[in-house]
N, C-alpha and C positions, 0 to 999 in steps of 0.2 A: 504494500500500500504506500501510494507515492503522496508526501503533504505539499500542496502548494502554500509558498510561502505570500504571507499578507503582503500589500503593499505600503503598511505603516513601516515595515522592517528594511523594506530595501529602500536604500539611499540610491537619489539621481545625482549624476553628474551638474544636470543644471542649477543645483542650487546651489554651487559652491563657484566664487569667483575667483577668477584667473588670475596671473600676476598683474597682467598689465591692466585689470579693473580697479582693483585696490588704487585711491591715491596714493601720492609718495609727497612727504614731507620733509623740509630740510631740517637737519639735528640742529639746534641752536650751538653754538660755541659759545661754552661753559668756562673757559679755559680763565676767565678775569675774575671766576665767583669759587676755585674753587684753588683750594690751597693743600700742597704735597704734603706738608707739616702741622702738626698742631706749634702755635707760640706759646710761650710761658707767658707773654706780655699784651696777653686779650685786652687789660684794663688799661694801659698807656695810649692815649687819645691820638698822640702824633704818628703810632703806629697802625692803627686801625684808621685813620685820614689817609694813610701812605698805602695802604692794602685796598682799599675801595673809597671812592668817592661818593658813593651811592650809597656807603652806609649808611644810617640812622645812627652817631650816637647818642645814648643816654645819660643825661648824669644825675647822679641821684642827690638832692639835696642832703642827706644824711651818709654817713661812713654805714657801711654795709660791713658788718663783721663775717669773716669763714664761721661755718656752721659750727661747730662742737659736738663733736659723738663719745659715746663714753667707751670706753677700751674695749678689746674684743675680750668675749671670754676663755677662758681659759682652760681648753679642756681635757682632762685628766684620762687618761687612757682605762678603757672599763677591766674588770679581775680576764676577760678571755685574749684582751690585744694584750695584757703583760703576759699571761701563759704564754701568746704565739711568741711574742717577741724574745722571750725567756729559752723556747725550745728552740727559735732560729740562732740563739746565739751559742747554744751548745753545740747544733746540728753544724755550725759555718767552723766553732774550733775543733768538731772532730773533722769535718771536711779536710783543715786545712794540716792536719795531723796525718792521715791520710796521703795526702799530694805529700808533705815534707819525706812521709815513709817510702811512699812512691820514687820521687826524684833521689834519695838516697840511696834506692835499689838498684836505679840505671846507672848512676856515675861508680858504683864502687863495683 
């Protein structure tokens, strides 16, 4: 038994536009808005005059202070990373116990 398929499912070719229907737009040249570096010296007025002319800048009547965060915390390793790190450090001196036993085998 042969199913014919709906015509909701097949896609026409005519409804999809060619290359040359699409318009073509030219990329603006970005090249004066956009800067390879960040500067340390965002807030210095004569440098941001010097970097665009078209800026807008701001000045604030009031001293604007850096934020203030409070320290990160500080956190303490739980009882299973000391166990790991407890058996990695015996398992790395018998490793290197081993290699020492090793290379002393070859050279003598």
């Amino acid at each position: 038994m042969l199913a014919n398929t709906s015509s909701s499912t097949q896609q026409s070719t005519d409804s999809y536009k060619t290359m040359k229907e699409y318009s073509a737009s030219a990329i603006p040249d970005l090249s004066g808005h956009m800067y390879p570096q960040l500067t340390h010296i965002w807030n210095d007025p004569e440098v941001l005059k010097a970097m665009s002319l078209d800026m807008p800048i701001v000045k604030f009547p009031a001293e604007v202070p850096e934020p203030k965060f409070p320290p990160l915390p500080i956190c303490k390793p739980g009882e299973s990373t000391t166990l790991y790190l407890a058996h990695m450090k015996v398992a790395s001196a018998a490793w290197s116990q081993l290699e020492a036993d090793w290379l002393a085998t070859l050279e003598a």
